[in-house]
C-alpha positions, 0 to 999 in steps of 0.5 A, spaced: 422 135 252 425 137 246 421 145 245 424 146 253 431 143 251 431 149 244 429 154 249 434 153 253 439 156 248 435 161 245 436 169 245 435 173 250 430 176 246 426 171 243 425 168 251 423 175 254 417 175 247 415 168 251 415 171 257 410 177 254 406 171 252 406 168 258 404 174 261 398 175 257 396 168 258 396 170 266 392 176 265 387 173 261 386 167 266 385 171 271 380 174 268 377 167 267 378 165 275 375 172 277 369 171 272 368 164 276 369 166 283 363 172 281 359 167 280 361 163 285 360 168 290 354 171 286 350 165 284 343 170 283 347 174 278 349 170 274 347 175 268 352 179 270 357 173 271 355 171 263 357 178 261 363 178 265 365 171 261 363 174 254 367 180 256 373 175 257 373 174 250 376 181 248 382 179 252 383 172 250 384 174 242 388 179 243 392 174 248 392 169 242 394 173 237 400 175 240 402 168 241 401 167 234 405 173 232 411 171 237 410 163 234 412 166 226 418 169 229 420 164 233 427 160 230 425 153 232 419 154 226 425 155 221 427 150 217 434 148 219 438 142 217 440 139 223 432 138 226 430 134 219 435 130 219 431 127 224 425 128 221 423 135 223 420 137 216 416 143 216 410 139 219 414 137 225 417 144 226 410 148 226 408 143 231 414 144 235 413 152 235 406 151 237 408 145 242 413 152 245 407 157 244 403 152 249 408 151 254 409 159 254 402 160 256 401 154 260 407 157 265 402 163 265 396 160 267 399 157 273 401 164 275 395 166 275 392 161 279 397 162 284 395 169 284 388 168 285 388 164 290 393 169 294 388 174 293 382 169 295 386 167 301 385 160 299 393 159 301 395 165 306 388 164 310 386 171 310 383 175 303 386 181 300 382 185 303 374 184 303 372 188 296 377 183 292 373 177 297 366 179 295 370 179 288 373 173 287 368 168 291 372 168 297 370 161 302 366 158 297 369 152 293 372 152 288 370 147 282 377 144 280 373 141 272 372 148 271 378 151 273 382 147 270 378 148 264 378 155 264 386 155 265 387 151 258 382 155 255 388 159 252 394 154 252 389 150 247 387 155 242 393 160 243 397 153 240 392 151 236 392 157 232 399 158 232 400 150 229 395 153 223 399 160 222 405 155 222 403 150 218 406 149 210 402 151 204 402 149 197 406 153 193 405 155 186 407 152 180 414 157 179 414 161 185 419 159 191 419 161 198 424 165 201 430 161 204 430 160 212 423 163 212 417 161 216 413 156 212 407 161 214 410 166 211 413 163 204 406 164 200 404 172 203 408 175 198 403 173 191 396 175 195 399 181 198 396 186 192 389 181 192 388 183 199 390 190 200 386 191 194 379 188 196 381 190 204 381 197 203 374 198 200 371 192 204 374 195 211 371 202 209 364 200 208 364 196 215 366 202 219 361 205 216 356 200 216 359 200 224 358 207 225 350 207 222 349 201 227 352 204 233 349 211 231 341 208 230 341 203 236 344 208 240 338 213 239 333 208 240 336 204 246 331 204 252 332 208 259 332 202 264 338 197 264 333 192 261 336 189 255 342 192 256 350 188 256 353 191 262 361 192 262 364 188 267 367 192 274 363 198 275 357 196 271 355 201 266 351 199 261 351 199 254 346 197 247 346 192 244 346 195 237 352 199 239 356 193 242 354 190 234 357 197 232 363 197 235 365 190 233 364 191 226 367 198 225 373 193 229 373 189 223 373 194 218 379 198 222 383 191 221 381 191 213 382 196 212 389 197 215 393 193 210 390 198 204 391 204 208 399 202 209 400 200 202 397 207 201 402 210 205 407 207 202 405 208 195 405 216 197 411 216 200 414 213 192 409 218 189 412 224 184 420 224 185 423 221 191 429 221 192 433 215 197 429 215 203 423 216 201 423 211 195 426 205 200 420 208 205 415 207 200 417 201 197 417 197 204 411 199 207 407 197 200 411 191 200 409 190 208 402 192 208 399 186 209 404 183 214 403 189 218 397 192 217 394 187 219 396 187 227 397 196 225 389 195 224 387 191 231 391 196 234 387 202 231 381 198 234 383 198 240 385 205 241 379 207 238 375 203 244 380 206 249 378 213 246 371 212 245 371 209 252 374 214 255 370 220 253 364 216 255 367 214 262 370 221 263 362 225 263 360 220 269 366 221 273 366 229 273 359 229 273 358 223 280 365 222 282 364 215 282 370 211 278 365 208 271 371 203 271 372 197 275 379 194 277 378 188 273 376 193 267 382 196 268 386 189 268 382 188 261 383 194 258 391 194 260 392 187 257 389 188 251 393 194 249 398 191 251 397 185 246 396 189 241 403 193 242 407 187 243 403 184 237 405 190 232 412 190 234 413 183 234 410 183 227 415 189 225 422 185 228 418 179 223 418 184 218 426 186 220 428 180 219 425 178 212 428 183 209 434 181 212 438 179 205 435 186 202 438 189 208 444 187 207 445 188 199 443 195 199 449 195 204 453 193 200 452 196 194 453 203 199 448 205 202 448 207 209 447 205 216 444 211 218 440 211 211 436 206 214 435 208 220 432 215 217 428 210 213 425 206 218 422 213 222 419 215 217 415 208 216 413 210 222 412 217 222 408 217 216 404 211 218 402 214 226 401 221 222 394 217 217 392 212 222 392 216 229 387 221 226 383 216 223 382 212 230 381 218 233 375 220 229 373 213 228 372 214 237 369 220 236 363 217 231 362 211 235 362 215 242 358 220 239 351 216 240 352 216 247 355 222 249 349 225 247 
């Protein structure tokens, strides 16, 4: 009562982020309903339907960090004097962000059972249409355990992770937390430098180790379909070892990130920068384990999206078939959403901590367009090394399928 109560007052901004994340929320439900309803309606295929589900899990942790991204930026996990006056310490104000969080994707996840059941026909009596029928197991009943179950799947671990991002850490002895701060974010600053350093080489060599993967089990994959994890909608087929690849280079894509944004940021201070470029470079090294991080899942996904696109692409112009699948496209939409949302939700978080720097170069003369010219350039220079960087990365990883 009291998280619904808080958001009635909120900013605008702050209710349109909830709103993002119900939607995602929505979207990886419908996911999960659409899986269900395949294997209702195709019990023989229950291969098929396993993999549509495991699938599912790309979609729900992209959903589940924007929710956690959104939760640290929420200003009811803020200390604030008047929720501690009434025992809303730091603990109490974690669980009401994630209590927030849980709402959020709750209201979602009733969307999208409404629209699945719309589309089955289950509450107008007549499906969309008979592809969208033999899809979503139209006529066949529905097991309301395992609905509910699969509706709770992302309030339960979006809220979840949004308490333990949230939740207060120890400090060190001397060093205090920012004021009017986040408590997930008072103890990034002392290991920022320890992560950037030991990412960057550790993201190197999973990307590479990916990429060797990808490449040896893409040679050595079997004609038939036989051992092969097929991708939902249209089911094309892909090897197991590529798929292994593709997570690690993934992984080794967000590692690295946060080394490659403090690199960036160290080029931009190197030699003898004038204004701009020193308030850019000292920002983005500051920042780079805080925005690198999101920068990296979103560099993951693009280079999927390319990849796919390459591979997919070949098939189109050679069959004319369409290789994806309407639920791949809703897939793959949500979660370059996600990712998005994610990164700009991050860089307001990031804004916002920088609040009391901001306001003290402004006082002592520095310019608001200064700022503004500051801030493109971050940006500037982190698309101009990243975008390459994915791109080759795609082309690596498509490579061995390609040909």
């Amino acid at each position: 009562m009291l998280a619904l109560r808080l958001a009635r007052g909120t900013h605008p901004l702050v209710l349109l982020r909830r709103f993002m994340v119900a939607m995602a929320s929505a979207g990886v439900g419908f996911l999960l309903l659409c899986t269900l309803g395949h294997a209702l309606g195709h019990p023989e295929q229950a291969s098929g339907s396993a993999a549509r589900l495991l699938w599912c899990v790309v979609p729900l942790t992209a959903a589940v960090q924007l929710a956690v991204a959104v939760a640290r930026t929420d200003p009811a996990a803020r200390p604030q004097a008047g929720l501690s006056s009434v025992g809303l310490g730091p603990v109490g104000l974690a669980l009401l962000a994630a209590v927030s969080t849980a709402v959020s994707c709750t209201l979602g996840s009733v969307f999208a059972l409404f629209a699945f059941l719309c589309l089955r026909g289950d509450l107008v009596g007549v499906p969309y249409s008979a592809g969208v029928a033999d899809t979503l197991g139209a006529g066949q009943p529905l097991p309301y355990a395992g609905v509910l179950t699969l509706l709770f799947v992302v309030p339960v671990l979006a809220g979840a992770a949004s308490a333990i991002a949230l939740r207060p850490r120890k400090q060190r002895p001397g060093a205090a937390p920012e004021p009017q701060q986040p408590a997930a974010a008072a103890g990034e600053p002392d290991s920022a430098r320890t992560t950037v350093s030991t990412g960057l080489p550790w993201g190197v060599a999973l990307t590479a180790a990916g990429i060797a993967l990808g490449s040896y089990a893409g040679r050595a994959a079997p004609s038939s379909a036989d051992g092969l994890l097929p991708l939902p909608g249209r089911l094309d087929t892909i090897p197991p070892g590529v798929v292994g690849g593709w997570m690690l280079i993934g992984i080794g894509l967000v590692l690295a990130s946060p080394g490659l944004t403090h690199l960036c940021g160290r080029l931009l201070a190197s030699g003898r920068p004038g204004a701009l470029r020193l308030l850019s470079g000292r920002v983005l090294q500051e920042e780079a384990t805080r925005l690198g991080r999101p920068l990296g899942v979103l560099c993951a996904v693009a280079s999927g999206a390319l990849a796919a696109t390459q591979l997919y692409g070949t098939a189109l112009d050679s069959t004319g078939d369409r290789p994806f699948g309407p639920l791949t496209g809703v897939g793959a939409a949500l979660v370059m959403a996600c990712a998005t949302a994610t990164v700009l939700t991050v860089a307001l978080e990031t804004k916002g901590a920088r609040s009391d720097t901001t306001a003290a170069l402004l006082r002592i003369g520095a310019s608001p367009a200064l700022l503004r010219r500051a801030a493109a350039l971050r940006g500037a220079v982190i698309v101009a090394v990243l975008a390459p960087i994915s791109w080759a990365v795609a082309e690596l990883a498509a490579l061995p399928l390609s040909h």
